[in-house]
N, C-alpha and C positions, 0 to 999 in steps of 0.2 A: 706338170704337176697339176692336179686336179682339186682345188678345194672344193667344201661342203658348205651350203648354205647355212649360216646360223640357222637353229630354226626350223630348216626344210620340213617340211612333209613327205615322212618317207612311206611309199607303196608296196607293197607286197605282191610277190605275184610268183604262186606254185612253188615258195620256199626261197627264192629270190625277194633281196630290197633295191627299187629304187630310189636314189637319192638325187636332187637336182644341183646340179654343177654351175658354180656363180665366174668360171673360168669365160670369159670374155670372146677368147677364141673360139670356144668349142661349146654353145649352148645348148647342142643338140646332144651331149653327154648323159649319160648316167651312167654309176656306178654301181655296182653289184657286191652286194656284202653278203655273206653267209654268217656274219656272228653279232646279228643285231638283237641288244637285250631285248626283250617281253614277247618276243612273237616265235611259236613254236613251228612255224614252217609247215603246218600241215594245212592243208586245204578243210572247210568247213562243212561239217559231213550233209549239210542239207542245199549245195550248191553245187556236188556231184551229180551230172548227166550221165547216161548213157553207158554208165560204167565203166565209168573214166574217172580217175582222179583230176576235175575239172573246178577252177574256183576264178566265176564269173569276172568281169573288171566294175572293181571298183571306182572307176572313171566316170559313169554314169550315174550323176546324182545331182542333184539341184542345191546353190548351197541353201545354207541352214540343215536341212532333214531331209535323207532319202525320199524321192518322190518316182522312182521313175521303175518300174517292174523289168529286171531283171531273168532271163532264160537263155537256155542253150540248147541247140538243135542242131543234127548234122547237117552241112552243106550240099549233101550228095555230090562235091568234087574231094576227091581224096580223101574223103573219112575225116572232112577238118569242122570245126564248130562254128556257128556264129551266135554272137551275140545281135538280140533285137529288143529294143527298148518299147514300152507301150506306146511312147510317142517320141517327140525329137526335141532336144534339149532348147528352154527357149532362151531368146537372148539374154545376154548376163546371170546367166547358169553358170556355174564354177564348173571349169573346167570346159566352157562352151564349144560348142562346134568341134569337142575330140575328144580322146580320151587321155587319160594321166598314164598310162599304160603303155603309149606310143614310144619311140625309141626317137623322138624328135620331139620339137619346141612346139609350144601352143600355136593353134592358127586364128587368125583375125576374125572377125564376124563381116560376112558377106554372102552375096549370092550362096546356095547352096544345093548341093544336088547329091546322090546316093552314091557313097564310095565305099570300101571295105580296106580301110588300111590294117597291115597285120601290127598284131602285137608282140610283146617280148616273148610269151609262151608259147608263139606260134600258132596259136587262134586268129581271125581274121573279124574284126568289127565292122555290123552294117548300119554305125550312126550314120545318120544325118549330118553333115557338116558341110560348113563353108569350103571353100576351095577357091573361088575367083580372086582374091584378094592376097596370097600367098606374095610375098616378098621373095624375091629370090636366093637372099640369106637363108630365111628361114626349109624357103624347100630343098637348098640342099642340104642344112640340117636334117630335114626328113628323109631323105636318099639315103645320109651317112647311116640314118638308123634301123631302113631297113635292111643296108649292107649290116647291119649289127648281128640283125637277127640270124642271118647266116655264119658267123664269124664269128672268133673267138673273143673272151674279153679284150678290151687292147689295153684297157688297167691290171691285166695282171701279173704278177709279179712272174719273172721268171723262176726256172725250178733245178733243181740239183738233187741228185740222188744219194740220198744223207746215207744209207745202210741197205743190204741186202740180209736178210736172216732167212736159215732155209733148215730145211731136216734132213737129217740125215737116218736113214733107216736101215737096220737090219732086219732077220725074217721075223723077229718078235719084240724088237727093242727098239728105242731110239734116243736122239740128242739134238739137240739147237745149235745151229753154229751162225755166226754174224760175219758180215764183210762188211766194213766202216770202208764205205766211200770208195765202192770200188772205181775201178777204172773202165773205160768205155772199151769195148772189144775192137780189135782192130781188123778184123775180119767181116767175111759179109755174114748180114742174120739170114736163115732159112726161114723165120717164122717172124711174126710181126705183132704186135698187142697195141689197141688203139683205144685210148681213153678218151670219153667225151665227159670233164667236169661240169658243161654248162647242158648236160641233161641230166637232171637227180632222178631217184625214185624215193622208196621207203625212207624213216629215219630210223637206225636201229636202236632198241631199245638195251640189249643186252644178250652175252654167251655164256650158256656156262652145260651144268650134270643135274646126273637124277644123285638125289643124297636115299639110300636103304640103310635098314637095318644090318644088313649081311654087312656092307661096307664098313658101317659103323664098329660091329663087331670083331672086323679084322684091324683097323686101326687101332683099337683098345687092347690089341696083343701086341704094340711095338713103346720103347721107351715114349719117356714126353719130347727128350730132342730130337726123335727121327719124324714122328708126328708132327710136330711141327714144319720139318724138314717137306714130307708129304703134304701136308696143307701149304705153305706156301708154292710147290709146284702149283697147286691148282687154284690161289687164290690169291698169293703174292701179285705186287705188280709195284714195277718194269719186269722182275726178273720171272716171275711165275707168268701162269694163264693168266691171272687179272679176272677169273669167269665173277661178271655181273647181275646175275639171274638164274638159278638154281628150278628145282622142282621137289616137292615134296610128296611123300604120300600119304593118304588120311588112314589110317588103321594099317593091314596088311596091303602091300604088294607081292608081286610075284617071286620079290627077293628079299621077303621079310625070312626071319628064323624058323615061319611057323604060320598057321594061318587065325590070325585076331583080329579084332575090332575091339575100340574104346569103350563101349557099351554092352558089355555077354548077356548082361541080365534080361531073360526073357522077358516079354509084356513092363518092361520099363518106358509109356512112352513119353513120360514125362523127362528122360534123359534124365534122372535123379540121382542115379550109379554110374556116371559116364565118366572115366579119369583116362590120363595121359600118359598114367603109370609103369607101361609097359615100354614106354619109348623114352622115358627118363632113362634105362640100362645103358642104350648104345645109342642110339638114332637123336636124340638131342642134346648130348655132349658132343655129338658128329658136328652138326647143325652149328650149334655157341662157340665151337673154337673154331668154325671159317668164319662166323661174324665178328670172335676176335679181330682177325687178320685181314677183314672186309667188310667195317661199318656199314659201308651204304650198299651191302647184297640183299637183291631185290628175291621173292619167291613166288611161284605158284603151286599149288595145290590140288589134290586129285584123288579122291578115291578109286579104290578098284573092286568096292564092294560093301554095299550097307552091309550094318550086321546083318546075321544069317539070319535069326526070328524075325526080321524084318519084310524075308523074301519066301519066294512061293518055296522054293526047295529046303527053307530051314535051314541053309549052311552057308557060309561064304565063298566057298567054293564050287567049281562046277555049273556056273551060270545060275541060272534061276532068274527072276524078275522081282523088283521092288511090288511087294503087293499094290494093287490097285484099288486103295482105298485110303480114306482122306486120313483116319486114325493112324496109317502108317507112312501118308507122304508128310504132315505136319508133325513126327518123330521126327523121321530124317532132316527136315529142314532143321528143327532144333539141334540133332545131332553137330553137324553140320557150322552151325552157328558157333556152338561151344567146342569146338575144332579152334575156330579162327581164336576165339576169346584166349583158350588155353593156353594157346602157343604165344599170343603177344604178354599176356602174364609171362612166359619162360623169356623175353626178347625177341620174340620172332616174329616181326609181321608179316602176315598174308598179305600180299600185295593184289590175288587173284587168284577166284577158283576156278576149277571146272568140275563140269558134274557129273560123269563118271568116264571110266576110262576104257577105250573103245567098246561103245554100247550095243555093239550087233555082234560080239561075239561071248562066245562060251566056252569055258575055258577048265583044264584041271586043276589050276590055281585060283586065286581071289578073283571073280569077275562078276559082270552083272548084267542083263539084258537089259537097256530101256530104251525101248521104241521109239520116235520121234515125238508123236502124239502127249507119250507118258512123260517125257522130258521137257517138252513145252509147256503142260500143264502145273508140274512140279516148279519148274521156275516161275514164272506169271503168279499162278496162287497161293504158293508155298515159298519156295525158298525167297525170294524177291524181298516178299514183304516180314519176314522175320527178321532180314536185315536190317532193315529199313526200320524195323521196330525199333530195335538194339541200337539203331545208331553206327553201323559198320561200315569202315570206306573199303571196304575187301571189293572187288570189283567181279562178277559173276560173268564167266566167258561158257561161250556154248563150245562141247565136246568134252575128253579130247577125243576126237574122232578119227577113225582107220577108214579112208574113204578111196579102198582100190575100185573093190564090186559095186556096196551099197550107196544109197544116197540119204542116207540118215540126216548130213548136213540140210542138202538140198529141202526135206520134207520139212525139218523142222523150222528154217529160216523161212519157209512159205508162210510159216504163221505170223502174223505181222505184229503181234503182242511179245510172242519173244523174240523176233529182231530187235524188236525196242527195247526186251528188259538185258538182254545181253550187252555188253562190252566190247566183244570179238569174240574169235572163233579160232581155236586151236587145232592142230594136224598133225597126224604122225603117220607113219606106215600108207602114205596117199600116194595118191596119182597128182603130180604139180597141174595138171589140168582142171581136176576136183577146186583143188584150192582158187586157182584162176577163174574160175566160172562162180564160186563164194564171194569173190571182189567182187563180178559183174553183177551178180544179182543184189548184192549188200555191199554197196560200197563205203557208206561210213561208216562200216566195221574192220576193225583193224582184223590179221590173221599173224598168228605164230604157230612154232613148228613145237612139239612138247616132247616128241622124244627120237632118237635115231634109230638106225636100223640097228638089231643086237649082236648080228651073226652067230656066231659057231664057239665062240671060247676061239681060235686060233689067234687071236691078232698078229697077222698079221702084214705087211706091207699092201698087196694088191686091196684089199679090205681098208687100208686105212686109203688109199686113192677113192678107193668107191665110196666111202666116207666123208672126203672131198666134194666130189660128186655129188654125195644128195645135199650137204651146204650149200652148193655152187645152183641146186634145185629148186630149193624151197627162199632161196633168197633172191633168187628171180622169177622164184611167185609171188611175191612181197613181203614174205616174214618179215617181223622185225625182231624174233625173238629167235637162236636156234638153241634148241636142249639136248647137250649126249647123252645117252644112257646110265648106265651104271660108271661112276666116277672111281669110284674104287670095287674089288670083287677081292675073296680068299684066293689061293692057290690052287682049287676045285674050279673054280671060272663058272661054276654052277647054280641052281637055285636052289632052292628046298622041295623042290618039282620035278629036280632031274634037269634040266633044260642049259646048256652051256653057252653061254654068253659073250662076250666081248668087255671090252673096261679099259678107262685108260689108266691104272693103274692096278699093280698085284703085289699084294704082300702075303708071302708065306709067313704062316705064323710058327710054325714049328723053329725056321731058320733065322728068324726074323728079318728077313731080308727084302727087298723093294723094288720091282720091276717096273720102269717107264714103256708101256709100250706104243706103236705104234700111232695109234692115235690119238696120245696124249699131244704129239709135233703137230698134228692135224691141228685138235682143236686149241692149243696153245695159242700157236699163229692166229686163228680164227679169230681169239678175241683179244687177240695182241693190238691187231690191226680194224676189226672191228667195231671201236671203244661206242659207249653210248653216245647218242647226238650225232654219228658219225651217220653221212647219207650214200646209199647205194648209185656210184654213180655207171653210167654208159659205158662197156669196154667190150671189144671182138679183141677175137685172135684169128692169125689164120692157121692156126694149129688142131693137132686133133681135142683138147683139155679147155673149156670154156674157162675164162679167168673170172677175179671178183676185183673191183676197183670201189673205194670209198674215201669221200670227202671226209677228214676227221674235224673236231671244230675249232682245234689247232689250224686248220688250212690245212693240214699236211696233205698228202693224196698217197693211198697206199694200194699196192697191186697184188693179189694170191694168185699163183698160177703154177700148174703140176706142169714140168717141163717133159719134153719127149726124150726117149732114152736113146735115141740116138742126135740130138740135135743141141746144142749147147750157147747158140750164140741169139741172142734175141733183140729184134726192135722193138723201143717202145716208144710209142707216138702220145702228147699229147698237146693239145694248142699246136704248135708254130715250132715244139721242142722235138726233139729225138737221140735217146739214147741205146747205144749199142753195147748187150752188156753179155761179159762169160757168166754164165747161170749154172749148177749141176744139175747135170743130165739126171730125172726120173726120181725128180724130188720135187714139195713141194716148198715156193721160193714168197719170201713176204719183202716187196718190193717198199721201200717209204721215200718218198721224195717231198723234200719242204723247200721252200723259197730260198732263193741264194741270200737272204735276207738274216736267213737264221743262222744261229753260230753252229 
C-alpha cells in the first residue's frame, strides 16, 4: 500500500499526475492519477514543438521564480525530444542536479557530467547533473523507474469486465442488447485487441446530431408521450445516447422547410429587422425539449448562408459570395452576433460558432463561397471584435470545412492573425490526413469533426459499419467532438432539394409511427462509452475493423469494436490482464471494464 505525502507537490506531465510516495520501502514510487481536481490534462498550447502535442518538464526551475529557458528539439535518434536548459541548474536549485519528472528519487549534489535520463512521457532530458555521488539505494531506485517507463502501472487496480452491450442490426432497423458480466470464452481467440491505458491522446469533449427544421417538423406530428419517448432515445442517459454536443444551424440549411435567413429585409445593415421568428414554429421547440431531458447540452453553430442581399447572387441559394465590402462584412458580423444573443434569450447557449459551412462549395441549396482570404479578414476585423464588443463567451472556430481537394484550411491558418483569433477548427466530409497535417501546422488548436457522411436515405447495416468507420477516423485524427448528421428525418428521408439522406431516426407522420435505424446503435454506443472528460486511449487489433478504447473519468476503460462475421471469440489485452470473450459476430460490440473494486 502506497500512501501520499501530506502536502506533496503533485506534477503533471501529458495528462498524468505525479505524486511522491512517503512509503519507505519504495521511494522511487510515483503514483499515476487520472482524476486530479483543477488540472485539465491538456498540454499548454505555447510549449507545443514540432507538432507534437509536447509540454516541456517542469523540473527545470530555480526555486523561488522560474529562471531557466525552457525548448524542445528533436534528437535526430528516433524522432525523440530533448529538453536543453540555457544553462545548468546551480547548487541548491529546487529540484538540483535532476528533474521532478524522473521515475526515481532526487540525486545528491556532486561531481557532474552530461546524461540524458528519460522521463515519464518518454522524452529524454539533457540537464546537467550530478552522478558521482549516487547511493546505491537511491540508483536502484532510478533503474526501478526507468523499468517504469516501459511497464505497466504496478498501482493499478486490477479489472473485470462489468458488461458487454452490442447491436444488434437488421437491413434498416435496430436494438441494444447487454451481457452483464459475461463469461470468458473457453475457446481460442482468432483475433486479439490490445489496450495501452498508459498512452492517452485527445480528451473528448462530447457526441451527439445536427438538430433541422425538417426534423423538428416531423416530431411535432407525434403525441407528447412518444416525443418524449424519441428524445430520450437520443438524449436520455444511461438508457438513451446521452449525445452531449449537438449542432445547430443559423438561418436555412439544407434540411430547412424552405430556403430563409433571420434578416429578408434588403439594405437592413443595421440588422434592425432581424427575428428568430421562423424557427420558434419547429426548430426551437426541437432544441428546449432535449435541453429539458439534458441540462448541460452543449452547442455549435453554423450558417450555411448569409442572407441573400448580402451576397453577390442576391439569393441564398446556389452559391454566390459574401460581398466584399466592409458595409456588408460588418452586417454579417452583426447578424451573426444577434444569432448567438437570440438564442441564449430562448435558453440556448452557443457554446461555439463556425463561419460558414463548407466554403469552397456551391451548391442548389443554402450555401456560400468564402475564400480563405475573405474569411480571415472577416474574423480578425469584423466578427472577432463585435463580440468582444458585446461581451460574448461564444468561442469562434475556423471552418466547417470539406477538405478532400481544397486547402482552404491550410491557406487560411497561414494567416497568423487568424490562428490566433480562432479557437479550433472544425471538419467534415475530409481527408483524416487534411485534419492531421492542421494539428501539425497549428497545434494549439484543438480540431472537431461537425458533421458525418449523409448517404443515400437507405440506412442501412453496411452504411452504419462505414459510419463506424469514419468515428473510428476522425477520432484518431484528434477530434474531440464527433457530430451525426440529421438526428431525426420524415419518412421522405429527403430535403427540400430532392437529395436523400440518412438519420438515425424516422418518423412517418401519417402513421405516426417511429423507426430506430441503423445508426442510431452506431451512435448510441458512441456516446454511451464516449462520455466527456473521457481520454482516447492506445488500442490495435489484429483484425480487419480498427477499435476505439477510452479512459472514462470514472477509471472505467471501455473498448468499440465492429467484430468479423465470421469470427466470434476475442482476446483482449491490457496491462498484465487478458480476457477471452464470445462477442457477436458483425456487430458493433461496447466493451466496459472497471476495477474489481467496483460493485
Amino acid at each position: 500500500m502506497h500512501t501520499l505525502v501530506p502536502g506533496a507537490e503533485c506534477r503533471r506531465c501529458d495528462g498524468f499526475i505525479f505524486r511522491h510516495c512517503q512509503n519507505p520501502d519504495d521511494r522511487a514510487f510515483r503514483r499515476t492519477c487520472r482524476l486530479h481536481p483543477g488540472t485539465s490534462g491538456r498540454p499548454r498550447a505555447d510549449r507545443k514543438r514540432c507538432g507534437i502535442d509536447f509540454k516541456p518538464c517542469p523540473g527545470m526551475r530555480r526555486a523561488g521564480r522560474p529562471r531557466y529557458r525552457r525548448t524542445a528539439r528533436r534528437s535526430g535518434t528516433g524522432g525523440r525530444f530533448v529538453h536543453r536548459s540555457a544553462r545548468s541548474p546551480p547548487a541548491g536549485a529546487a529540484g538540483v542536479g535532476g528533474c521532478s519528472r524522473l521515475l526515481g528519487s532526487a540525486i545528491p549534489a556532486g561531481p557532474i557530467r552530461r546524461r540524458r535520463p528519460r522521463h515519464a512521457h518518454g522524452a529524454v532530458c539533457s540537464l546537467k547533473r550530478p552522478v558521482a555521488a549516487l547511493s546505491a539505494g537511491r540508483a536502484i531506485g532510478l533503474m526501478l523507474g526507468f523499468i517504469g517507463v516501459f511497464s505497466f502501472d504496478a498501482s493499478a487496480q486490477p479489472h473485470r469486465i462489468a458488461d458487454v452491450e452490442y447491436a444488434v442490426l437488421s437491413q434498416t432497423a435496430s436494438t441494444l442488447r447487454r451481457m452483464e458480466a459475461p463469461a470468458s470464452a473457453s475457446t481460442e481467440a482468432e483475433n486479439s485487441i490490445t489496450i495501452n491505458t498508459q498512452r492517452t491522446f485527445q480528451t473528448i469533449e462530447g457526441v451527439g446530431g445536427a438538430f433541422s427544421e425538417i426534423g423538428g417538423e416531423a416530431l411535432s406530428h407525434l403525441d407528447a408521450g412518444t416525443q418524449t419517448n424519441v428524445l430520450s432515445h437520443l438524449f436520455g442517459s444511461p438508457t438513451g445516447a446521452g449525445f452531449t454536443f449537438c449542432r445547430l444551424p443559423i438561418g436555412a440549411s439544407d434540411f430547412a422547410l424552405s430556403a430563409y435567413s433571420l434578416n429578408d429585409t434588403p439594405d437592413d445593415y443595421a440588422m434592425s429587422q432581424f427575428t428568430v421568428e421562423r424557427d420558434e414554429k419547429y426548430l426551437l421547440p426541437y432544441v428546449q425539449a432535449a435541453l429539458q431531458m439534458a441540462p448541460s447540452l452543449q452547442f455549435h453553430a453554423c450558417p450555411w448562408s448569409p442572407p441573400g442581399w448580402l451576397k453577390t447572387n442576391g439569393k441564398m441559394i446556389g452559391g454566390g459570395q459574401l460581398r466584399n465590402q466592409p458595409e456588408a462584412h460588418r452586417a454579417y458580423a452583426v447578424y451573426l452576433r444577434k444569432f448567438i444573443q437570440a438564442y441564449e434569450a430562448k435558453g440556448i447557449r452557443v457554446n461555439r460558432i463556425f463561419i460558414q459551412n463548407e466554403p469552397n462549395r456551391e451548391m442548389k441549396y443554402p450555401s456560400c463561397l468564402m475564400p480563405p482570404k475573405q474569411m480571415t479578414r472577416f474574423v480578425a476585423d469584423y466578427l472577432k471584435p463585435e463580440f468582444e464588443l458585446y461581451g460574448l463567451s461564444t468561442k469562434i472556430w475556423a471552418g466547417a470545412y470539406q477538405e478532400k481537394t481544397s486547402q482552404y484550411a491550410h491557406q487560411g491558418l497561414a494567416d497568423k492573425a487568424f490562428a490566433k483569433a480562432v479557437a479550433g477548427v472544425g471538419f467534415q466530409y475530409s481527408d483524416s490526413r487534411m485534419v492531421q497535417d492542421i494539428r501539425l501546422m497549428c497545434p494549439w488548436l484543438p480540431v472537431m469533426h461537425t458533421e458525418s457522411e449523409c448517404f443515400d436515405g437507405s440506412n442501412n447495416s453496411l452504411q452504419a459499419q462505414a459510419l463506424f468507420a469514419e468515428v473510428v477516423k476522425y477520432m484518431e485524427a484528434g477530434c474531440t467532438v464527433f457530430t451525426y448528421w440529421n438526428m431525426i428525418l420524415n419518412e421522405q428521408q429527403c430535403s427540400s432539394w430532392g437529395w436523400a439522406q440518412n438519420s438515425l431516426i424516422t418518423i412517418d407522420r401519417k402513421n405516426k409511427t417511429v423507426s430506430y435505424r441503423p445508426d442510431w446503435a452506431v451512435m448510441s454506443l458512441v456516446s454511451k462509452m464516449a462520455r466527456p472528460g473521457a481520454r482516447r486511449c492506445e488500442a490495435f487489433s489484429t483484425g480487419r475493423f480498427a477499435p476505439l478504447a477510452f479512459q472514462n473519468i470514472d477509471d472505467s476503460v471501455v473498448l468499440l469494436l465492429w467484430t468479423e462475421s465470421g469470427s466470434t471469440v476475442y482476446r483482449v489485452r491490457m496491462a498484465d490482464e487478458e480476457f477471452n470473450l464470445n462477442l457477436p459476430a458483425n456487430s458493433l460490440c461496447a466493451i466496459r471494464m472497471v476495477s474489481t473494486d467496483e460493485k
